[in-house]
C-alpha positions as CSV (number, residue, x, y, z in Angstrom):
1,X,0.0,0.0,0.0
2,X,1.4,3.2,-0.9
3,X,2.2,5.9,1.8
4,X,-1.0,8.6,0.2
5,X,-3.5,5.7,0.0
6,X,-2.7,4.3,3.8
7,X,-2.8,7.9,5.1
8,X,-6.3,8.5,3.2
9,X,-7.4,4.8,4.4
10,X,-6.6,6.0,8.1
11,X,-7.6,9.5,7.7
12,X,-11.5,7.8,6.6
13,X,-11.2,4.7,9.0
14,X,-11.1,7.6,12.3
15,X,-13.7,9.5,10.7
16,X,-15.4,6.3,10.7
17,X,-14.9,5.8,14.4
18,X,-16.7,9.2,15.2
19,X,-19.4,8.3,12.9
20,X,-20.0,4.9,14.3
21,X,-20.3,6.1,18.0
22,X,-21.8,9.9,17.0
23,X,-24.9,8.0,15.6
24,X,-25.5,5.3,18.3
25,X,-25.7,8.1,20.4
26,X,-27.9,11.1,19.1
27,X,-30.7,9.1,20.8
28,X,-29.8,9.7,23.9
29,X,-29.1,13.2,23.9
30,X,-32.6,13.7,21.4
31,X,-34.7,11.8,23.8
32,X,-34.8,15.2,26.2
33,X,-36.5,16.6,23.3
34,X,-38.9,13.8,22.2
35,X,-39.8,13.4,26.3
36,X,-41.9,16.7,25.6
37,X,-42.6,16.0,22.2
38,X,-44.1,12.9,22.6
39,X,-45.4,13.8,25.8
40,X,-43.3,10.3,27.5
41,X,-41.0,10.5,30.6
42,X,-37.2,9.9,29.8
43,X,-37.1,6.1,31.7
44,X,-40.0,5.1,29.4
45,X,-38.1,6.5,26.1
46,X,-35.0,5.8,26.4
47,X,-35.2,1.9,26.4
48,X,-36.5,2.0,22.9
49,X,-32.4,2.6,21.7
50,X,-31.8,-0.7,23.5
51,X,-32.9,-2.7,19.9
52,X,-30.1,-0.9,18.6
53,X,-27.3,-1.2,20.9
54,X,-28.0,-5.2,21.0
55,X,-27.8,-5.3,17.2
56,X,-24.4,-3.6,17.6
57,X,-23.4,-6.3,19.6
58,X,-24.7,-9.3,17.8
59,X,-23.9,-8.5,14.3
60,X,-20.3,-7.6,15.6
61,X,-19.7,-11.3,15.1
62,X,-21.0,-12.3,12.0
63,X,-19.6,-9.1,10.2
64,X,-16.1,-10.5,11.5
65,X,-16.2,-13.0,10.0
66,X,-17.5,-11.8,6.9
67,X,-14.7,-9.6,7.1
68,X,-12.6,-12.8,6.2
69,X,-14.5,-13.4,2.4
70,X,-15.6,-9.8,1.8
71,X,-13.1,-7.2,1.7
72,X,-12.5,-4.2,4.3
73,X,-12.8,-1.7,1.7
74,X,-16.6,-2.7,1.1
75,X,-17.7,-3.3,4.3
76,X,-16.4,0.1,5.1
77,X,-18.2,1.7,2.3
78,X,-21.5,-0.4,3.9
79,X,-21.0,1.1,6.9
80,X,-20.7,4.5,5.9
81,X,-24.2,3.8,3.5
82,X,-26.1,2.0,5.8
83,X,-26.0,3.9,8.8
84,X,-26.3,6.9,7.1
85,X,-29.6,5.9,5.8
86,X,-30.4,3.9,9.0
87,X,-30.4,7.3,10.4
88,X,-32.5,9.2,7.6
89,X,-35.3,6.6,8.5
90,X,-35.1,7.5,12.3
91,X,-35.4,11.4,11.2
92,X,-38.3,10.6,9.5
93,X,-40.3,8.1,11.7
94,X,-43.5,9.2,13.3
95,X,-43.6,7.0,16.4
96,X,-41.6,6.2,19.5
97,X,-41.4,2.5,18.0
98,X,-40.3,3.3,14.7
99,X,-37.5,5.4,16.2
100,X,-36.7,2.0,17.5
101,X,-36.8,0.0,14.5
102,X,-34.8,2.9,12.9
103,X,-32.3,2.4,15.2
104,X,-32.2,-1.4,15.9
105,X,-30.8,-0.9,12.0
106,X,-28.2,2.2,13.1
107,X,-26.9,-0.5,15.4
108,X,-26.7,-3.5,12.4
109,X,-24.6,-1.3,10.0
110,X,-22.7,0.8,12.8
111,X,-21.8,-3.2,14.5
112,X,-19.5,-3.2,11.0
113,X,-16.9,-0.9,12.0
114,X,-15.0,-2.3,15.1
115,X,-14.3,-5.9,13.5
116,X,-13.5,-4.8,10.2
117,X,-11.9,-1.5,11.0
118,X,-9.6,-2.3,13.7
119,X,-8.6,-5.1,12.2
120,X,-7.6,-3.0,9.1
121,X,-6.0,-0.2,11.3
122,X,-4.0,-3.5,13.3
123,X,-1.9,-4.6,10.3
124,X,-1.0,-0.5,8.9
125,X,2.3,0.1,11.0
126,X,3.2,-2.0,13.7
127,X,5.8,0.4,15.0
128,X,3.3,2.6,15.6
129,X,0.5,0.5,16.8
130,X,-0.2,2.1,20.1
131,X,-0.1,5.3,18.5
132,X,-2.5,4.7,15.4
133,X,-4.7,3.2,17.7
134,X,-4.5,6.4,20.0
135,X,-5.4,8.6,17.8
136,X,-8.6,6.3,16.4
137,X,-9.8,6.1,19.6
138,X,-9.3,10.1,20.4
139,X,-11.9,10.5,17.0
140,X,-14.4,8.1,18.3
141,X,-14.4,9.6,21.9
142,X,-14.9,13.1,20.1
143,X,-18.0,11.3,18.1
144,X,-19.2,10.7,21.8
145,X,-18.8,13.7,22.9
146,X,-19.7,15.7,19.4
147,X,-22.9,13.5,19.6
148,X,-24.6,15.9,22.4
149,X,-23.6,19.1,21.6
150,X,-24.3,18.3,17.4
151,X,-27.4,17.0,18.8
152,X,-28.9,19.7,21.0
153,X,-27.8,22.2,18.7
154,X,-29.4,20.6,15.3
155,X,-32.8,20.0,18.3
156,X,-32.4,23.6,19.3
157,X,-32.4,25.4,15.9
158,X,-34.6,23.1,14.1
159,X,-36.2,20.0,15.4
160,X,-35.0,16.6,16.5
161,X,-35.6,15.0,13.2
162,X,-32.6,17.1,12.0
163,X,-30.5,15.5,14.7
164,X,-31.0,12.2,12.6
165,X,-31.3,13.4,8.9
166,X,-28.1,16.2,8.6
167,X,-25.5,13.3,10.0
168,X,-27.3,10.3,8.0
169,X,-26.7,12.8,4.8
170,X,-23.1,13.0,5.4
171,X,-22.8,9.9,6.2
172,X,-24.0,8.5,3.0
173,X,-21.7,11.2,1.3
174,X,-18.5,10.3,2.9
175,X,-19.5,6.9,2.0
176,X,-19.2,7.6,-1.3
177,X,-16.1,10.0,-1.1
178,X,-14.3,6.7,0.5
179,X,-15.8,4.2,-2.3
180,X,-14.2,6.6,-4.9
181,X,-10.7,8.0,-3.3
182,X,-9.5,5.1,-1.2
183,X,-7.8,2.4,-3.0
184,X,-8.9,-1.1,-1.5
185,X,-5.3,-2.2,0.6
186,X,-6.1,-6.1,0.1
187,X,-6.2,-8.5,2.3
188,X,-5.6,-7.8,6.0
189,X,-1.8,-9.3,6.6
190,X,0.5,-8.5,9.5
191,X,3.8,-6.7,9.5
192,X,6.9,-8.9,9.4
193,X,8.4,-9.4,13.4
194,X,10.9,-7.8,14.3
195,X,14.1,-9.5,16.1
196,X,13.3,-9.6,20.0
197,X,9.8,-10.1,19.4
198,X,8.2,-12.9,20.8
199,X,5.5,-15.1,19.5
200,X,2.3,-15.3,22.3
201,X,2.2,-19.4,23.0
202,X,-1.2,-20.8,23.1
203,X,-2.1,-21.1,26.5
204,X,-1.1,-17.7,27.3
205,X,-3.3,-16.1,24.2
206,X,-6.2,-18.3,25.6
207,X,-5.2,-16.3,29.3
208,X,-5.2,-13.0,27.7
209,X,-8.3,-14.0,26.3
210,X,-10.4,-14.5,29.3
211,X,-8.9,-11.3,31.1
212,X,-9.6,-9.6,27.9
213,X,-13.4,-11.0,27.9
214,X,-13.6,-9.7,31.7
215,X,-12.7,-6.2,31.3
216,X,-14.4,-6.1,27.8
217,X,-18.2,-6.7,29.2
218,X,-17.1,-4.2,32.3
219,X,-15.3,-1.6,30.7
220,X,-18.5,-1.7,28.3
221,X,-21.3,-1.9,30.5
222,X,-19.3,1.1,32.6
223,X,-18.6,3.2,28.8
224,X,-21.9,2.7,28.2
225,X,-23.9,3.4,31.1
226,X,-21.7,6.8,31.5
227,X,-22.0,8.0,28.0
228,X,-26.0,7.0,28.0
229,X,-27.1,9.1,31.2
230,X,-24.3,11.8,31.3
231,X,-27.1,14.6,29.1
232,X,-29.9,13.4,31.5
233,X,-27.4,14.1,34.5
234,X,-26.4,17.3,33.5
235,X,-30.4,18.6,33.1
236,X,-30.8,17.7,36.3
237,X,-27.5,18.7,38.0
238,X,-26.7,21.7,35.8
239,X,-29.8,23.7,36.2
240,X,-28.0,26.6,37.6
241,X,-25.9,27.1,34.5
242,X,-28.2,25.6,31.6
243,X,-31.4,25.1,30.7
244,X,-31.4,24.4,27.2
245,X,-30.6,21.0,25.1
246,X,-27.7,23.0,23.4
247,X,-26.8,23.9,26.6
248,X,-26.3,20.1,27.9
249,X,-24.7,19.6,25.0
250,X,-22.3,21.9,25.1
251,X,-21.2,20.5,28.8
252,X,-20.7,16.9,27.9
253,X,-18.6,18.1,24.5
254,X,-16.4,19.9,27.2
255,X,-15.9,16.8,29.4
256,X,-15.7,14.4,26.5
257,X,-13.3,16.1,24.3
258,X,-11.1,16.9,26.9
259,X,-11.6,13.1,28.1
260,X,-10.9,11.9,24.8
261,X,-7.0,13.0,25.1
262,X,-6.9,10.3,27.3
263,X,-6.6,8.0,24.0
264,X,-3.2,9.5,22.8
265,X,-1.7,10.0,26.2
266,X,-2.4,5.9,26.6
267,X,-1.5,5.0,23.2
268,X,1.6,6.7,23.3
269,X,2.5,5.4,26.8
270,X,1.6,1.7,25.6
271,X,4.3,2.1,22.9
272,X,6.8,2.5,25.5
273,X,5.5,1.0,28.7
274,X,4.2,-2.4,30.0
275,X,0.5,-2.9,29.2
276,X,-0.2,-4.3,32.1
277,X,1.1,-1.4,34.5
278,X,-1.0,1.3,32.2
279,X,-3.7,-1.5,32.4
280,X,-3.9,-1.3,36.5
281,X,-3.6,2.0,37.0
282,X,-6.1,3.3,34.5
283,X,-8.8,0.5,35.9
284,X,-7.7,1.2,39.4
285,X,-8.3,5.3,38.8
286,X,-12.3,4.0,37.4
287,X,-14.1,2.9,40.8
288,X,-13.2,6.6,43.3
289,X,-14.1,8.8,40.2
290,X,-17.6,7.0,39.6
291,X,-18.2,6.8,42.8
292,X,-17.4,10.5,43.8
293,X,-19.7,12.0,40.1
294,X,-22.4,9.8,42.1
295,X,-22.8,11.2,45.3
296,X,-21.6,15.0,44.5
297,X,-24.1,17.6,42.9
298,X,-24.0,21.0,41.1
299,X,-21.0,22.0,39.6
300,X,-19.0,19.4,41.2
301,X,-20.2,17.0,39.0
302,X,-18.4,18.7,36.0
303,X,-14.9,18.4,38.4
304,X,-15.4,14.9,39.1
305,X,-16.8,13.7,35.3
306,X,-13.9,14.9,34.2
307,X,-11.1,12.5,35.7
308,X,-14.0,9.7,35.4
309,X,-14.1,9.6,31.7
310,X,-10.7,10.4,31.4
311,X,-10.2,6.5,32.7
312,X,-13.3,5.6,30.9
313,X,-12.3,6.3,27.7
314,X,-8.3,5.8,28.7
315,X,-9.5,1.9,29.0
316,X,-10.2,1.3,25.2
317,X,-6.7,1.4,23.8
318,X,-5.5,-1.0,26.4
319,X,-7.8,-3.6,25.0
320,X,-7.2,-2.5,21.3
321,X,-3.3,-3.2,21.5
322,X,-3.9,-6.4,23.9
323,X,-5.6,-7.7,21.2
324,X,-3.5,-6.7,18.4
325,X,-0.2,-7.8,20.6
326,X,-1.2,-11.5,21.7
327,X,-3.7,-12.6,18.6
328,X,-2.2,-14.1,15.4
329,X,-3.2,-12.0,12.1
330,X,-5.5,-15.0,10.6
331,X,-7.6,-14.4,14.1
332,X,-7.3,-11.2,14.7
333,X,-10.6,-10.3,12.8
334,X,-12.4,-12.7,14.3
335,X,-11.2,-11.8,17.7
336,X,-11.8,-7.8,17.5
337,X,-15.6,-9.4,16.6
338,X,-16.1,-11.5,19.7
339,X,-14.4,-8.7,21.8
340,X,-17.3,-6.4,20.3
341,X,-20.1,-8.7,20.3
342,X,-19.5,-9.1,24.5
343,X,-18.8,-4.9,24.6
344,X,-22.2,-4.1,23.2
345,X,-24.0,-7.0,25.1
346,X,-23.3,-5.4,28.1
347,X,-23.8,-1.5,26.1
348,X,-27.5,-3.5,25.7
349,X,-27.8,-4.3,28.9
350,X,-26.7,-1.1,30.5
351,X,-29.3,0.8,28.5
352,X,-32.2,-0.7,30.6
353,X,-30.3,-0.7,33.7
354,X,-29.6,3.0,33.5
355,X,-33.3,3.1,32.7
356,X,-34.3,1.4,35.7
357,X,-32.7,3.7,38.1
358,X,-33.9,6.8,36.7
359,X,-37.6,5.3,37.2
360,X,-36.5,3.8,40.6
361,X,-34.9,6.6,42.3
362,X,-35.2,9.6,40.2
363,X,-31.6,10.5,39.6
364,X,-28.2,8.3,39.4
365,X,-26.5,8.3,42.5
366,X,-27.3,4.5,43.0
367,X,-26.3,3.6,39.2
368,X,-22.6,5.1,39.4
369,X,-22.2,3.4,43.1
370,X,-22.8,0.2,41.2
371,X,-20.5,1.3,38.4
372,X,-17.8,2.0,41.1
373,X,-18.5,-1.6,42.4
374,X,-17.9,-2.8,39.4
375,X,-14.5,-0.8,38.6
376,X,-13.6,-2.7,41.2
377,X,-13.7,-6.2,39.4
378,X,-11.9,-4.7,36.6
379,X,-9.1,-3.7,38.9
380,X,-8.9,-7.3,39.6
381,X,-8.4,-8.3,36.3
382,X,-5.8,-5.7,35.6
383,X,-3.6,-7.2,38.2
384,X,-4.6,-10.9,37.3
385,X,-3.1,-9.1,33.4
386,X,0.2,-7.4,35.2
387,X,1.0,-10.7,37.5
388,X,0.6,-12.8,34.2
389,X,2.7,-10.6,32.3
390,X,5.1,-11.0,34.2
391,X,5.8,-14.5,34.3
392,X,7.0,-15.3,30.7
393,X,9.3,-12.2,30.9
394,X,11.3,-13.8,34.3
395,X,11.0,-17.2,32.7
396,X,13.0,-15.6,29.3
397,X,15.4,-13.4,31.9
398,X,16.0,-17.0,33.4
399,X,17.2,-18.9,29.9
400,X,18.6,-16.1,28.7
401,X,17.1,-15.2,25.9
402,X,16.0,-12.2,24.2
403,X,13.5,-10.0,26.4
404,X,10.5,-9.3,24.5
405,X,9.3,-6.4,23.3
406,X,8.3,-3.7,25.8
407,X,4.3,-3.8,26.5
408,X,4.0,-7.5,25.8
């Protein structure tokens, strides 16, 4: 692949990223506005994105291993098409339900870009794997947090059905734009090794694999529980300094975006650090700072939402280059899909859980307790990842043989 078409294939793969979480989540931010519209409470509304975020989840599976017949470069212009127009028909329903079928097919066509993307971005540069990867999760953290503000401003100046119909447009056009510009790099095949590398033996891929399973349905249920309530949470914390959807918006772009940097300050760390020390520490940081955004109110909860999505979102690189570091190319697709299908199980079942609570007790002080409780497990399996580590690089200091690469 030449050096112009792999910078214009990763240039369109991170706008893909934004696009991919930017549309699962315009629901959650537009509900505020179809609450009045359609004269519904939030708790009763917003389990009707939960068809979607289970379809994200499920077909992450079956599109990996599409991904090993079909090639990247179409399944890439799919994406871009179908959830683009997945999106026009939620901008045009007329009913809370067919919002729901609308995006139940958002969540089909968005479930193609992890699997297929990553696995495409995996194989570009392996010397600059944790940084590649950085800098593709920074864009699809600023999707999250564009998804509010885009949202509430679209909802504020013209209706809610724009909120759905101007980013299913450009979808649909960048689609095209990537069809036509972006030559297709062939099959997905990894970078030669490089001396002092070492090869991942079997039975500690199938380790990594279960840790990597653990924090997977966590860190997701956690990502998405936070990025699902955090508008809701501001209305009703915020009131002193906003009362408008644009408003909200504007408050979780802040916190987002400036969470987002968390992506390159991890990536670049994993290039030059042990993954499982950045691994501990960044699950470790999770549990105080959910707990805290739970129990403080006003605008505390901007200080401590912060530093809690900074960890959020500083998780999703670690499991990126895990997987990329211990899985062999001919799996790798396949892998990136199962890791997927178990994130956006538990995105599907943190919707209703999220929705509980609200109808329950009214707010989300309860919800983020659980979340801290939770953070807690993952620590666990950080430093079940850090003592594992370990082991095979004292076993190679013992033979004397080469040391393997930092981060492995």
């Amino acid at each position: 692949m030449d050096a112009a078409n792999r910078t214009r294939l990763i240039g369109f793969l991170n706008f893909a990223h934004a696009l991919d979480h930017f549309a699962m989540l315009i629901y959650p931010a537009a509900v505020l506005a179809l609450s009045v519209s359609f004269d519904r409470p939030f708790g009763e509304l917003l389990p009707y994105s939960t068809g979607g975020f289970i379809a994200f989840g499920l077909f992450s599976m079956p599109f990996g291993w599409i991904g090993k017949r079909v090639s990247g470069h179409t399944l890439i212009t799919l994406f871009f098409a179908g959830t683009g127009a997945s999106c026009l028909l939620a901008g045009f329903a007329q009913t809370p339900l067919q919002i729901g079928i609308a995006l139940t097919f958002v969540g089909v066509f968005a479930a193609i870009y992890h699997p297929i993307g990553n696995a495409m971005l995996s194989v570009i540069d392996a010397a600059r794997l944790g940084r590649i990867m950085g800098q593709n999760g920074l864009c699809g953290n600023l999707g999250v947090a564009s998804a509010a503000l885009i949202t509430g401003i679209l909802t504020d100046l013209i209706s809610w059905r724009a909120a759905f119909i101007v980013p299913g447009g450009i979808g649909i056009a960048i689609g095209l734009a990537f069809w036509v510009l972006v030559a297709d790099p062939g099959p997905m095949r990894s970078p030669s090794r490089k001396a002092g590398d070492r090869r991942t033996p079997r039975a500690e891929m199938i380790r990594v694999f279960g840790i990597l399973i653990v924090s997977t349905a966590i860190g997701g249920f956690i990502f998405s529980a936070t990025t699902v309530v955090m508008p809701k949470l501001f209305e009703q914390r915020l009131v002193d300094l906003t009362t408008s959807l644009s408003g909200v918006g504007l408050f979780v772009f802040v916190v987002y975006a400036l969470a987002a940097i968390a992506q390159m300050i991890i990536g670049s760390l994993l290039d030059r650090h042990t993954l499982g020390r950045i691994f501990l520490v960044v699950a470790a940081l999770q549990a105080p700072f959910l707990a805290l955004t739970g129990l403080v109110g006003g605008i505390a909860t901007l200080l401590t939402a912060l530093p809690m999505m900074f960890v959020v979102f500083g998780l999703i690189p670690v499991n990126e280059v895990m997987v990329a570091r211990y899985t062999a190319p001919e799996w790798r697709t396949r892998i990136y899909s199962v890791r997927y299908t178990v994130t956006f199980a538990a995105v599907a079942a943190a919707v209703p859980t999220a929705s509980w609570f609200h109808s329950a007790y009214g707010g989300f002080a309860e919800l983020f307790l659980l979340l801290g409780g939770l953070a807690a497990l993952l620590t666990g399996s950080a430093l079940a990842f850090l003592l594992m580590e370990r082991q095979p690089a004292q076993a190679t200091a013992a033979d004397g043989a080469l040391p393997a690469k930092a981060g492995l």
